[in-house]
ChimeraX commands (.cxc) that place a marker at each C-alpha (Angstrom):
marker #1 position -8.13,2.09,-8.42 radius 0.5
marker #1 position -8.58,3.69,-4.89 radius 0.5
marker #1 position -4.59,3.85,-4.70 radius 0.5
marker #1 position -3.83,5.28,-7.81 radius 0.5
marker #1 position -6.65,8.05,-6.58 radius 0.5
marker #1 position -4.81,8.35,-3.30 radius 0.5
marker #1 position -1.26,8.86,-4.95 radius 0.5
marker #1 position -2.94,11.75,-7.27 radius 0.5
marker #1 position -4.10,13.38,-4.03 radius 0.5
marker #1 position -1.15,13.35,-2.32 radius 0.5
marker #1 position 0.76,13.91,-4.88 radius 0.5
marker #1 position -1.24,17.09,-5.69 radius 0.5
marker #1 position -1.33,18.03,-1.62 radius 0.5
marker #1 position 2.84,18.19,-2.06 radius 0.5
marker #1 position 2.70,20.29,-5.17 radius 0.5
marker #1 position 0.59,22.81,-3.11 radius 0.5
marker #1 position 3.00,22.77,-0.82 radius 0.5
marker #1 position 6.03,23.54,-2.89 radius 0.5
marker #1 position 3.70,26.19,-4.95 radius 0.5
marker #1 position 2.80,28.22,-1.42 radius 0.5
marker #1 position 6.53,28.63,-1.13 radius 0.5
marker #1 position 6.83,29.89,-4.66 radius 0.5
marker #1 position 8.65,27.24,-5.83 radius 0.5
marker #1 position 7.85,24.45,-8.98 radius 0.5
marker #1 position 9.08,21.27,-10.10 radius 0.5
marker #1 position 8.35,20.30,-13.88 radius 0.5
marker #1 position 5.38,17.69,-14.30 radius 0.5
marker #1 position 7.70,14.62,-14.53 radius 0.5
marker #1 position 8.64,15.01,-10.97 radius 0.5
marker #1 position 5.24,15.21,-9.83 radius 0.5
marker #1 position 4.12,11.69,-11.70 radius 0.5
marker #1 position 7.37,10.12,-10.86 radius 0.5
marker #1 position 6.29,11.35,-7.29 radius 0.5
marker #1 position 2.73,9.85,-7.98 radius 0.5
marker #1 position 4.08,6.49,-9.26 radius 0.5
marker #1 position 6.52,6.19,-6.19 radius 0.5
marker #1 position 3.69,6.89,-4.01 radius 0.5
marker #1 position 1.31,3.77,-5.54 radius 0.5
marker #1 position 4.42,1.51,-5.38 radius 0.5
marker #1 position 4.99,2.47,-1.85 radius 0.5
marker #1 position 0.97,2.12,-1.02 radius 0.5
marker #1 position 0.90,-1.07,-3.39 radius 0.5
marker #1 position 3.60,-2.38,-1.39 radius 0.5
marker #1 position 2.40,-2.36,2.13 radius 0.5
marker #1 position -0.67,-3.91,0.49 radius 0.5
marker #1 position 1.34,-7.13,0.44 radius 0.5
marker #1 position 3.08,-6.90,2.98 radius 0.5
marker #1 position -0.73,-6.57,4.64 radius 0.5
marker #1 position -1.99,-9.65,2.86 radius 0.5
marker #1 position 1.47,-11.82,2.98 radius 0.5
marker #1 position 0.81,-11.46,6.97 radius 0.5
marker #1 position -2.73,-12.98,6.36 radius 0.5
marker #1 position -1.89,-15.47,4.35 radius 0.5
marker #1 position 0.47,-16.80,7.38 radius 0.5
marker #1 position -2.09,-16.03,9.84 radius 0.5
marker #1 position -4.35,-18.39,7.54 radius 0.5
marker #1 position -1.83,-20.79,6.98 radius 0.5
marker #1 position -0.97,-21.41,10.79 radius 0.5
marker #1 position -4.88,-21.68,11.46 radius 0.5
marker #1 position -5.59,-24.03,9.22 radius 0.5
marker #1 position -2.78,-26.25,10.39 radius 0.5
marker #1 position -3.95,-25.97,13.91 radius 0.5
marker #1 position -7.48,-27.21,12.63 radius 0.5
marker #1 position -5.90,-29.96,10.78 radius 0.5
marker #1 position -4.06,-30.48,13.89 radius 0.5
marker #1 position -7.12,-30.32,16.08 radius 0.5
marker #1 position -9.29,-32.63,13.62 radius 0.5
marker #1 position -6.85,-35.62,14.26 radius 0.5
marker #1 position -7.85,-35.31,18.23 radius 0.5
marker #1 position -11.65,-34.77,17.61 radius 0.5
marker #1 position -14.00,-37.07,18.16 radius 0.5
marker link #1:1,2 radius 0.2
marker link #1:2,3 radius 0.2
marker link #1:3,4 radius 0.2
marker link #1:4,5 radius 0.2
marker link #1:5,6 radius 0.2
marker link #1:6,7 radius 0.2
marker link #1:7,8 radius 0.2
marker link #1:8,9 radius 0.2
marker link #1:9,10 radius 0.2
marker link #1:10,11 radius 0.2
marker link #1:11,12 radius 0.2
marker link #1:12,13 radius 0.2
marker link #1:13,14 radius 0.2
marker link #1:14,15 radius 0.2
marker link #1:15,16 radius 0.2
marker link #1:16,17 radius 0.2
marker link #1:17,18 radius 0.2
marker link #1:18,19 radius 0.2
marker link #1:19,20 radius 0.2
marker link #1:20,21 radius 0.2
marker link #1:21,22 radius 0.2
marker link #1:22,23 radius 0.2
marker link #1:23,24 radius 0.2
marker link #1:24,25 radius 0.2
marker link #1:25,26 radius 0.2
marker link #1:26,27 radius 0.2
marker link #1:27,28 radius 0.2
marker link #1:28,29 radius 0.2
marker link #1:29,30 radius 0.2
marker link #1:30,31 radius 0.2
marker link #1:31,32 radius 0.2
marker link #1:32,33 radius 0.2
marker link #1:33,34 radius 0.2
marker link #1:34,35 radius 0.2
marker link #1:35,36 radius 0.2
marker link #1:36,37 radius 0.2
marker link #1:37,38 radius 0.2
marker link #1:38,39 radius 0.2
marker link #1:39,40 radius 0.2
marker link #1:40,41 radius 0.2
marker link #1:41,42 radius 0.2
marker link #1:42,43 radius 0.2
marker link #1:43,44 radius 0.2
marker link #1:44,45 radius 0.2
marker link #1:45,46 radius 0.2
marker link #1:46,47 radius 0.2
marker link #1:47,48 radius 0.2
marker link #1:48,49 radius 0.2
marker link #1:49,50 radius 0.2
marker link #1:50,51 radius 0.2
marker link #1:51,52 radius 0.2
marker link #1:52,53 radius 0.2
marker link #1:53,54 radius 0.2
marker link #1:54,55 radius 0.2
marker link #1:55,56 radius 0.2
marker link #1:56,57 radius 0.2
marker link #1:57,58 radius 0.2
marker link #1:58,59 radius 0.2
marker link #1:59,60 radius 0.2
marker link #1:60,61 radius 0.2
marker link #1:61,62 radius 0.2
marker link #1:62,63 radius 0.2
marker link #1:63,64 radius 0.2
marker link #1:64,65 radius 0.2
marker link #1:65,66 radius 0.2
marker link #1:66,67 radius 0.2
marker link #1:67,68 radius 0.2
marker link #1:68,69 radius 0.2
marker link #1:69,70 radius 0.2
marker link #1:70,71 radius 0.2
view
């Protein structure tokens, strides 16, 4: 889970941030924080792979398309 990973990181980046100013948040914030992060990454995953599937979709009418004409 590469994302999960990635929302840990950034997650702990931030907290190093608001540590350096001598601030804290309790640990619930931070894994709320994490789990917003994932949903956030998880959804531009989607939106990533709805786009495909369209591009996809549209080619593979244009073949179907293309087969009627071939001969």
């Amino acid at each position: 889970m590469k994302r999960t990973k990635h929302a840990q990181e950034i997650t702990e980046r931030f907290r190093e941030l608001v540590e350096i100013t001598g601030d804290s948040l309790p640990e619930a914030h931070y894994k709320e924080l994490a789990l917003l992060i994932e949903a956030g990454i998880d959804t531009a995953l989607v939106e990533a792979l709805e786009k495909m599937a369209n591009r996809l979709e549209d080619m593979s009418h244009d073949l179907r398309h293309n087969a009627e004409f071939f001969d």
